[in-house]
N, C-alpha and C positions, 0 to 999 in steps of 0.2 A: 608533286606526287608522280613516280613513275606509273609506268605502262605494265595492265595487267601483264603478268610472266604465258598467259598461254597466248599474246600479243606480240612477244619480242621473241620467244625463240626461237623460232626460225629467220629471226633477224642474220642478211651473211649468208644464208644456205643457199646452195647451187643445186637448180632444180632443171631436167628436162621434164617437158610434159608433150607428149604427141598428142595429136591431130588436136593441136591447140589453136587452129588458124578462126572456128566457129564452136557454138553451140556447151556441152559441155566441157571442153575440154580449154575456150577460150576463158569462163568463168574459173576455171579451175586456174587458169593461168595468171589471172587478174587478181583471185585471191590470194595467191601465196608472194604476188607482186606485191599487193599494197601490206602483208605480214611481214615485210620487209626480205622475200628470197630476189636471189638475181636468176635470170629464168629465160632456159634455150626454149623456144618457141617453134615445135616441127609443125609445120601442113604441108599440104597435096598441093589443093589450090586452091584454098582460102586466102590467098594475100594479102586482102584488102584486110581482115581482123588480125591477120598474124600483125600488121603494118600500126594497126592502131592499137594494137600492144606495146607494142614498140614505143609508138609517142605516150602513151601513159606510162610507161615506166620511165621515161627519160623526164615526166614531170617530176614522178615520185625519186628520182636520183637513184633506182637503180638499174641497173643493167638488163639486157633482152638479146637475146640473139636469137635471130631470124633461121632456121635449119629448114628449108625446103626438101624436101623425099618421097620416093615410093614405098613406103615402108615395105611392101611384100617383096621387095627384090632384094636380097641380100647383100650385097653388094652398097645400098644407098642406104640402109637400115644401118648399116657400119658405117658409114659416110659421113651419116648424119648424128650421129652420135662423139662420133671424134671430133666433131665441128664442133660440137657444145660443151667434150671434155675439153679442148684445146683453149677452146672462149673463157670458157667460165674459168680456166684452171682447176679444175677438179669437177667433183659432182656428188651431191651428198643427197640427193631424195631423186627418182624417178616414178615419173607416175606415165603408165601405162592403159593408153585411155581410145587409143585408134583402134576401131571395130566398125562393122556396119552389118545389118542385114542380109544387102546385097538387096532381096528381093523375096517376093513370098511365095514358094512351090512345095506342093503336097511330095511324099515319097515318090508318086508316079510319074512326076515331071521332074526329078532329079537328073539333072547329065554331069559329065565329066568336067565340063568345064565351071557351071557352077558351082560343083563341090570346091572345086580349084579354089576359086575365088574366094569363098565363103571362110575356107581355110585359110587362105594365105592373110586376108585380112584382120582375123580375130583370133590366129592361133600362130603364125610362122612370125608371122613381123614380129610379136611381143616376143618371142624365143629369141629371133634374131638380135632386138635395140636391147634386150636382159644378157643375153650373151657377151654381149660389146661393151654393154655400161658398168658389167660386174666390178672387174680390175679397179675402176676408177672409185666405186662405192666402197671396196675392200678397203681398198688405201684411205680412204676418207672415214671409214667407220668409227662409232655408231654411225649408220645413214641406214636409210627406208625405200621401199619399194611399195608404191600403192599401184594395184590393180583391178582395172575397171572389170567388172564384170554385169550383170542384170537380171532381174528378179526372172525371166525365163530361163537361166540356168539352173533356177532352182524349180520351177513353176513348170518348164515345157513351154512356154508362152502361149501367143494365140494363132490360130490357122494360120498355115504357110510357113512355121517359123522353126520348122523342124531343125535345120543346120545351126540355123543361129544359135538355137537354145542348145545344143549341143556342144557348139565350140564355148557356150559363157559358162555351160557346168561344166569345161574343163578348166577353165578360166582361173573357177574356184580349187579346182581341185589339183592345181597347178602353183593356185598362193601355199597351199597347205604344204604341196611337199620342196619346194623349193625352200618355204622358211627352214622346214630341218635341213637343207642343205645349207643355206648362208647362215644360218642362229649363229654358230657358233663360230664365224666369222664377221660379226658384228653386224652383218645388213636384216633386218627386221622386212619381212613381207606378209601385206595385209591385201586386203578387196571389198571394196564396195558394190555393192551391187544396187542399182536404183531399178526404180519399176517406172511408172509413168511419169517421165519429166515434159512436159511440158514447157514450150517456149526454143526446144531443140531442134537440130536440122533432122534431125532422126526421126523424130515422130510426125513432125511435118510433112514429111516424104511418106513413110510406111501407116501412120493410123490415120482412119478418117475421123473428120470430127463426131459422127455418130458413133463411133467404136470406142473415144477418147471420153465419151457424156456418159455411156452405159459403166466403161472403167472407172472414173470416179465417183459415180452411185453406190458402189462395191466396196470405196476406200474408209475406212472407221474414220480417217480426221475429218472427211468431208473433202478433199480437196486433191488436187495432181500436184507433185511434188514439179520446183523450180530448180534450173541450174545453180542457183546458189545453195542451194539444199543440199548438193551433190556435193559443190566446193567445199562449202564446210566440214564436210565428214572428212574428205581427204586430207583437208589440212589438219584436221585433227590426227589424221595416222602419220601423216609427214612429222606435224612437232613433236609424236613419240618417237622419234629417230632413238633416243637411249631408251625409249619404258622399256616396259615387259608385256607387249600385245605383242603376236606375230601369229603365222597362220589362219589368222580370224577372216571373216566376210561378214563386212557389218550390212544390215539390211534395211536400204530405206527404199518404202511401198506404204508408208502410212497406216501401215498396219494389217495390209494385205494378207500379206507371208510373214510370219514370225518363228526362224527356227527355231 
């Protein structure tokens, strides 16, 4: 008996996924590895997960290539992209998943430099690695664009997180209009947007455990959503590389937010 069809077909597909080296983005990479894609591997400096992607996909027989970058410099954001069009020989899905916080400041403690940052990590990088990687998607069309976004883009988040939630509702509204610019050059773009995942470097760093007990109190399944929670949905927008979704933000919060 063969293998379910929403198991194989992404079987072959050349995938980059940023800030894949930890947390969501290493799950996102592991899933569409073992869906049978071959898959450039960007981080910062997560080495040691970018590393053992790498050995897991050379069990699973297929390919990984390793793209080390500063995504917010443009210059390495192209670098590192060509590295993964050049490896893979094409590229047919990108998922765009490098963002951060930064840090948590009310409107009155906003300065120039943090705006900087805030920016360049959750809104310029993704312009810049979409910029670079289009040519290659065009050619390789049908192919997908998943973009990471979070349930503060839609929600405002919680104290301190004014920037952030700013740059992930553009995030969303950034899948939207970009798909009527590629639709009809065959690249399809979509977004996820998770709310409390749990188990990531993200919320490790930014929520405390009381802030994280009271958030899931609030959540209708009972429960904070897992990196695999997040992977799943994106491979789901990756193997519609031909359907007919685009422009969407699919929303997983357990029921949080439901637009």
């Amino acid at each position: 008996m063969s293998a379910p069809d929403h198991l194989t077909r992404l079987a072959g597909k050349r995938v980059l996924v940023t800030a894949a080296g930890q947390g969501l983005g290493a799950a996102i990479a592991l899933e569409l590895l073992e869906r049978g894609c071959d898959v450039a591997v960007h981080y910062r400096s997560s080495a040691a997960g970018a590393e053992a992607l790498a050995r897991r996909a050379a069990e699973l027989g297929r390919r990984c290539v390793l793209a080390p970058a500063d995504l917010t410099e443009r210059a390495a954001a192209e670098a590192c992209v060509d590295r993964a069009v050049d490896a893979l020989g094409g590229l047919d899905i990108l998922v765009n998943n490098a963002g951060d916080l930064v840090g948590r400041r009310s409107l009155a403690e906003l300065d120039d430099d943090f705006l900087r940052r805030t920016f360049a990590i959750n809104l310029e990088s993704m312009i810049w690695v979409t910029q670079r990687a289009r040519p290659a998607l065009v050619a390789s069309a049908p192919s997908a664009i998943v973009n990471l976004a979070s349930l503060a883009g839609r929600k405002g988040g919680h104290a301190g997180s004014l920037l952030y939630s700013t740059t992930k509702g553009a995030v969303i509204t950034w899948t939207r209009a970009l798909s009527g610019e590629l639709g009809p050059l065959g690249v399809r773009v979509n977004c996820v947007a998770p709310g409390l995942i749990l188990g990531s470097a993200f919320h490790a760093t930014h929520t405390t455990p009381e802030s994280a007990a009271a958030t899931v109190a609030g959540i209708p399944l009972g429960r904070a959503g897992a990196p695999a929670d997040v992977a799943r949905a994106v491979a789901y927008f990756a193997s519609e590389y031909d359907g007919f979704v685009t422009g969407a933000t699919l929303d997983l919060n357990g029921g949080v937010y439901c637009a």
